[in-house]
N, C-alpha and C positions, 0 to 999 in steps of 0.2 A: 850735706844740704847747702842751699845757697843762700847764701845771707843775705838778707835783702829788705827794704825799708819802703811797702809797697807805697807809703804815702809821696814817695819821692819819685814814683812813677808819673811821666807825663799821661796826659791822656791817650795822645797818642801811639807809646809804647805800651796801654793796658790793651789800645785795641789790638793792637798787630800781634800782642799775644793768644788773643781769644778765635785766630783764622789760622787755618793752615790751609794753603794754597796745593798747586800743585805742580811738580817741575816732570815734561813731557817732552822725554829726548828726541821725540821724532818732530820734535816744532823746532825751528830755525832762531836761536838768540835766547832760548832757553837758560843758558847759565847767566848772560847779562840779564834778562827776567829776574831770576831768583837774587840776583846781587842786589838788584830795586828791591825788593822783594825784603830782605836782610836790613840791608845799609837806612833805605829808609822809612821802611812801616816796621821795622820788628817785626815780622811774624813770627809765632811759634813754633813753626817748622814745616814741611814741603810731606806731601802724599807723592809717591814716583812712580812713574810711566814708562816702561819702556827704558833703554838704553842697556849697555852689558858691565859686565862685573865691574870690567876697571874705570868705564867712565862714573858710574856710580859710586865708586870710591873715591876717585878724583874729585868729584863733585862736591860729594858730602863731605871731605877733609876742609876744601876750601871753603864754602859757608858757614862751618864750623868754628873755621880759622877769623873770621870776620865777621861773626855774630856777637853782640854784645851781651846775649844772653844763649848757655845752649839751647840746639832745635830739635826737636822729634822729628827724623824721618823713617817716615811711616808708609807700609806696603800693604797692596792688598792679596797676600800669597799663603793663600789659604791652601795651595796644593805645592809649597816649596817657592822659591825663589825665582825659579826658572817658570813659572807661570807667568811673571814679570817683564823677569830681564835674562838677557840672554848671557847663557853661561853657565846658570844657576839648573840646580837638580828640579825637574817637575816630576809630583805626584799625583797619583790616579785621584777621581774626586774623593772627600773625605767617607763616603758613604762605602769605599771598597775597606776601610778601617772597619767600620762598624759591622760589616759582613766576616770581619775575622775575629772581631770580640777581642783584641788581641792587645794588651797595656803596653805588652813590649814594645809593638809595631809602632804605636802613637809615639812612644818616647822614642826612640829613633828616629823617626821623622820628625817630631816635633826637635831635636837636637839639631840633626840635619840642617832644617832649613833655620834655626837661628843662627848657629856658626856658620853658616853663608852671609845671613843679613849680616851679621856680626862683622865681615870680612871687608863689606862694603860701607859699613859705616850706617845701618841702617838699625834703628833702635825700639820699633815700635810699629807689629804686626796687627796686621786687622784680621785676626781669626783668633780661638775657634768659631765656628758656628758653632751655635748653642738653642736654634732651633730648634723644635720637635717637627719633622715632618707629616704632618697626619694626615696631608690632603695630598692625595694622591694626583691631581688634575694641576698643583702648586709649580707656576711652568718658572721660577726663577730658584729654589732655595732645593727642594727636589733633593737630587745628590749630592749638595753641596753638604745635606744635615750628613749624621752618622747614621741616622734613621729615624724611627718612628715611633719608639719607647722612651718617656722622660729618663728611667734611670741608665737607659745607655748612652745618651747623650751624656748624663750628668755625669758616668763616671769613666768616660773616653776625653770627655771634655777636658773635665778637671786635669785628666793625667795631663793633657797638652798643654793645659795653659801653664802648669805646674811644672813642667822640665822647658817651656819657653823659659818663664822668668829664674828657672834656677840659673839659664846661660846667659842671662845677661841682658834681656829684652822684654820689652813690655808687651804684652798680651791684650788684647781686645775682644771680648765675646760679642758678638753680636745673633741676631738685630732684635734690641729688647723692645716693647715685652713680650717678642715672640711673631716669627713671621710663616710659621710653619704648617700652620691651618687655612691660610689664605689661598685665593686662586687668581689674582693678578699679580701681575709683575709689577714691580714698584720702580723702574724705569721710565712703565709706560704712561702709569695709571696707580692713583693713588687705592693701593688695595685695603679693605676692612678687612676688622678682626671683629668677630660678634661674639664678643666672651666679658663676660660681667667680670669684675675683680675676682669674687672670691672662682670661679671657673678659671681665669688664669694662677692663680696661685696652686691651685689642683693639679695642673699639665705644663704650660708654655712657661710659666715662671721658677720653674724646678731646678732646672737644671742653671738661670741664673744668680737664683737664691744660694746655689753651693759655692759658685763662681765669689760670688763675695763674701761666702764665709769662709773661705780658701784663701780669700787677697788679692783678687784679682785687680788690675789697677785700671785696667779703662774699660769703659762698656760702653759700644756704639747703638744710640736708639736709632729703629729705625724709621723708612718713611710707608708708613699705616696708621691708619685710624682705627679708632676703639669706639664703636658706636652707642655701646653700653655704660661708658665710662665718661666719655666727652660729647664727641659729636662724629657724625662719619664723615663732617667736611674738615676735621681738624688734626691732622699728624702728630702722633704723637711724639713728636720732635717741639713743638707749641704745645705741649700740655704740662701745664704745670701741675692736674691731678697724677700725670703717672710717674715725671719726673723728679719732682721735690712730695707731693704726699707718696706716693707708692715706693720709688726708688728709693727715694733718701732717708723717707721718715717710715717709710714701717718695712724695711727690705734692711735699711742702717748701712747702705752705698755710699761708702762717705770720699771717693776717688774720683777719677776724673772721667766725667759723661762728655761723648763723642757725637757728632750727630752724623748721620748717612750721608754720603756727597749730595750739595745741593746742585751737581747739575741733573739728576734725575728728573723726571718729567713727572713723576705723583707733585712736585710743587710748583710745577707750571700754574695752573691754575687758581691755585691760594692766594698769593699776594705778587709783591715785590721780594726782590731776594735781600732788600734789607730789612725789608721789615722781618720777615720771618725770623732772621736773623736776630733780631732783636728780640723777636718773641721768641725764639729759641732760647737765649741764654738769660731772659726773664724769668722762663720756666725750670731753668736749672741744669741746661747744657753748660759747659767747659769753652768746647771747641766746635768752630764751624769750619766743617771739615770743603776744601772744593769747591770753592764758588765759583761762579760762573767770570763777575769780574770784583778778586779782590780786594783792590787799589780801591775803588770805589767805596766797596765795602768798610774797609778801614776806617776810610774818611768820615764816612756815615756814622759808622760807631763812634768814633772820636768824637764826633757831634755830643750824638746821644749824652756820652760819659762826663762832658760839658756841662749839658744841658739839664741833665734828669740827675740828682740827686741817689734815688732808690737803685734806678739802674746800676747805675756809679758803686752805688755798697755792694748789691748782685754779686757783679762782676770782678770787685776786688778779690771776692771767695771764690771763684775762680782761679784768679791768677792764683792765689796762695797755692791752690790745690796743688795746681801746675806746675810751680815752681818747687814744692814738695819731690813730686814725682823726678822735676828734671835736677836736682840735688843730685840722685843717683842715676844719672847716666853712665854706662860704662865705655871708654873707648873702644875704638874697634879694635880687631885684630889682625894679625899680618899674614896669618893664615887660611890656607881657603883649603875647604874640607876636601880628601883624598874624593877624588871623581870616578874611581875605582869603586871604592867601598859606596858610595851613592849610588853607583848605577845598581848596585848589587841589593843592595837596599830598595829601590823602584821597582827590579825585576820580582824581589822575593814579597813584596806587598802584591803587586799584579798576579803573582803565581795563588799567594793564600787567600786570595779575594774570589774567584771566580766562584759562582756558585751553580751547582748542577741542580735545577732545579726538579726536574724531572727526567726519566729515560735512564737507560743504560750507554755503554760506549758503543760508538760509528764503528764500523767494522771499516777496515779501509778496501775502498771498489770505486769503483766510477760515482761520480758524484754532479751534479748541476746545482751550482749557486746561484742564488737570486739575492741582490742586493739593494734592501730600503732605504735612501742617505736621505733622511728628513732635512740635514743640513747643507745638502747637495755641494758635497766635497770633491765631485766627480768623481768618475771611472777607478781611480786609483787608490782610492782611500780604504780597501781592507787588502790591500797589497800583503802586506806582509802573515796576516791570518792567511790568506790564501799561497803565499810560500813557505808555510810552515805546513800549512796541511801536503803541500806535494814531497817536502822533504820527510812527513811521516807516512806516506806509502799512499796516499789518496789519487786517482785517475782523476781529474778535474775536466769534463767533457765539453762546459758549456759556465761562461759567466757572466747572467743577465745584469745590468745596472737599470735597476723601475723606474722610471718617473712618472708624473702625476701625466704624461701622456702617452704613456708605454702601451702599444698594443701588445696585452702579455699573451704568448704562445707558448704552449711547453709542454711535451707528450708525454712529461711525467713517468719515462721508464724508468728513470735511475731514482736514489735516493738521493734527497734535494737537502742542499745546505742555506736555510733564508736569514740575509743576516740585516736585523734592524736598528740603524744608527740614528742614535737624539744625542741631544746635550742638555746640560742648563745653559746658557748668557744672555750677556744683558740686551734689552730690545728686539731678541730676535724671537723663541716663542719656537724654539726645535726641541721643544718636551714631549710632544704627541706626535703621533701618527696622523695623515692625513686618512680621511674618509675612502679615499682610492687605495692607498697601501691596506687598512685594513680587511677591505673589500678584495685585494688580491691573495693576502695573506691567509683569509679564512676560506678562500676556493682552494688554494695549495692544501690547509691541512685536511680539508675532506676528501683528497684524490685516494684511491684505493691501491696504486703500487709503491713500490719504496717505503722507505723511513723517510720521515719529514721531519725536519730538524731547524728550532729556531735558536739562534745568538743575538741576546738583543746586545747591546754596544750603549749607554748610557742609561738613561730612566728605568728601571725594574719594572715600570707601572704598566708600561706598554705588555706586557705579557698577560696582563688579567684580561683581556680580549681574544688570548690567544694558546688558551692551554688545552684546546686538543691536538696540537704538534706530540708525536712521540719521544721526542729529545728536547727539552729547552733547557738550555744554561745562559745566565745573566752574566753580565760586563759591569762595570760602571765606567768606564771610561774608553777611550777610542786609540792612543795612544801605543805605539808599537811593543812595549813590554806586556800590556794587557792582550792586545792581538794575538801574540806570541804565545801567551797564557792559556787563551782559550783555545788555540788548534792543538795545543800540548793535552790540556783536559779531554778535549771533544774526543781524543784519538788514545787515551787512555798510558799517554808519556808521565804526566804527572798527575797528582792528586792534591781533593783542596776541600777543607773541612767546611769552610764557609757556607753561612747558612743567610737568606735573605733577610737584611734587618727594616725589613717593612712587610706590613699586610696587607691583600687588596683579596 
């Protein structure tokens, strides 16, 4: 632990602890940024963007080296490292986990992707999600949960945050008090939660109630409003009923509260970003996670810490917290995990994920595919499903790519392969189907020759519009191991116990 004597802290070094900025290797002076950043506002550490293994350890060795207090850096790599930065192992979203039920799987991957962060010097993950997904239409959190049941969350969860911090890294569940019943994206749009307390304690608060009877050390709130509980124009990032009465005092979360990056646009409309700020860690936040402009930010708060007395005690509990936590940082390590045994590890997640939802096996024969790319990936984006289905015996006649202005034609002699691709991320809103894809999807399944056969590629939910296809098997991810996975299933190479971890 680090010995420390907060009263002898400037004001200036309480703020710079209470921001973590953000270091984005694709911006030009980025590491002189982060030395400003270090040398003279203290921050508490950097959230990272972008950049590949070795400069992210170059990176973090030398801030490290030149901080006067250590720094959390912190990743948002909820599917591996390599969702990140390049180099690093990426995995399928966390929802192909929960489709295997599988502890083992979590802790391998949750290993995995620590001794990477571990390698580059990075100490502190922004995952698990610890959502419950229940709302099916939910166009940002979706795949990203494990699913749609609290205790499978709670006990997928658990194992991950639990073999994170066994390696050496701190853990982040987020986004409390649950963002999984909502149906806006909180990128765009400040989404509501319409759940009275004791209704979250019932469902969305389940699986973080274990999380900190487990010891989990950070939990990021997120940005949504509890219209039941405060107000629906007020984030519960500025609530001090859910984060000092709910969290602290009847949940007994006595670690360090995160808030969601404030460049999201649910806080565009609320205030200033320092004020928020301030009413953030009035209410019993840690860390402002990503501001828009730091530097500023600091300055403001230094004010404040100045100025305001109460705030000033606040925020001392704070730092303690913090400085609690960063006592036990562990250095990194010189090792970076066999890229062999990861890929192997990615491929056999993709392989025990797929799920046959309905139908028997494709007989291999001539075949016509029709491809839905709600993310409009272009023409080449199921490449590789489509070179595995030729290398397993399939005649591939005909491969349409739809768009929203496709006149579709198609004589529907052969058996048709329709393959539908969504994702979750941030701002874009490729979780559904447009009204056109649907509309061409459901003329396909009522033609009378052929098997019709649907793959969807991300979102599960998309199939409840669509289950009189004779063959449907679910994806959750777009990624060439899952491709691979699913022309393996569709054509009866391998087999996969995985069962759908959502209802619709």
């Amino acid at each position: 632990m680090i010995e420390i004597d907060i009263n002898k802290l400037t004001a200036l070094e309480i703020a710079g602890q209470l921001v973590m900025p953000r270091i984005d290797f694709n911006i030009k002076g980025y590491f002189e940024q982060a030395v400003r950043f270090v040398e003279n506002y203290h921050v508490t550490g950097f959230i990272i963007f972008g950049g590949n293994i070795d400069q992210v350890k170059k990176t973090t060795s030398a801030l490290q080296d030149i901080s006067k207090y250590p720094l959390f850096f912190g990743i948002d790599a909820e599917r591996g490292l390599g969702q990140i930065v390049q180099g690093g192992s990426r995995f399928p979203f966390l929802m192909s986990l929960g489709a295997t039920g599988s502890e083992e799987l979590v802790e391998l991957q949750a290993v995995n992707t620590a001794r990477e962060m571990k390698y580059c010097g990075l100490n502190l993950l922004f995952a698990p999600v610890l959502d419950i997904n229940t709302n099916s239409s939910n166009p940002i959190v979706n795949i990203r949960a494990f699913g749609d049941e609290a205790q499978l969350v709670s006990r997928l969860g658990s194992v991950f945050y639990n073999k994170i911090k066994s390696e050496g890294i701190f853990a982040c569940g987020k986004h409390f008090p649950g963002h999984g019943s909502t149906d806006a994206d909180s990128h765009v749009e400040l989404p509501v939660l319409y759940k009275t307390a004791e209704e979250l304690l019932e469902l969305e608060l389940v699986p973080f109630i274990k999380a900190i009877d487990s010891g989990i050390d950070f939990l990021m709130v997120g940005h949504l409003a509890t219209d039941k509980i405060d107000n629906k124009n007020i984030p519960a990032i500025i609530s001090k009923t859910l984060i000092t009465k709910v969290l602290r005092v009847k949940l007994g979360f006595k670690k360090a509260v995160i808030t969601d990056s404030f460049r999201m646009d649910a806080l565009k409309e609320i205030d200033t970003e320092d004020t928020i700020a301030i009413n953030s860690l009035e209410a019993g936040c840690d860390i402002v996670l990503d501001p828009v402009n730091g530097e500023l930010l600091i300055e403001k708060l230094t004010e404040t810490i100045k100025d305001n007395h109460d705030f000033s005690s606040t925020v001392k509990n704070s730092i303690e917290r913090l400085f609690k936590l960063k006592g036990t940082i562990k250095p990194p390590s010189d090792n970076f995990p066999d890229r062999d045994r990861s890929s192997e590890l990615v491929n056999r997640i993709a392989k025990e994920s797929i799920c046959f939802v309905k139908g028997e096996l494709l007989n291999c024969g001539k075949i016509e595919v029709n491809i839905f790319d709600v993310m409009k990936g272009g023409e080449n984006i199921c490449i590789p499903f489509l070179d595995r289905l030729k290398v397993n015996g399939f005649d591939i006649t005909a491969v349409n790519y739809i768009t929203n202005h496709y006149d579709f034609k198609s004589e529907g002699k052969y058996d048709t392969i329709n393959i539908v691709v969504t994702t979750v991320s941030a701002w874009t809103k490729y979780s559904e189907l447009t009204s056109y894809y649907k509309q061409v999807l459901n003329h396909i399944s009522k033609r009378q020759n052929g098997k019709k056969v649907l793959v969807s590629f991300g979102s599960p939910y998309v199939i409840a519009d669509l289950l009189d296809y004779n063959i449907i098997i679910s994806v959750f991810e777009i990624i060439e191991p899952c491709q691979n996975a699913a022309a393996d299933v569709l054509s009866g190479k391998i087999t996969s116990n995985a069962e759908l971890p959502i209802k619709f």
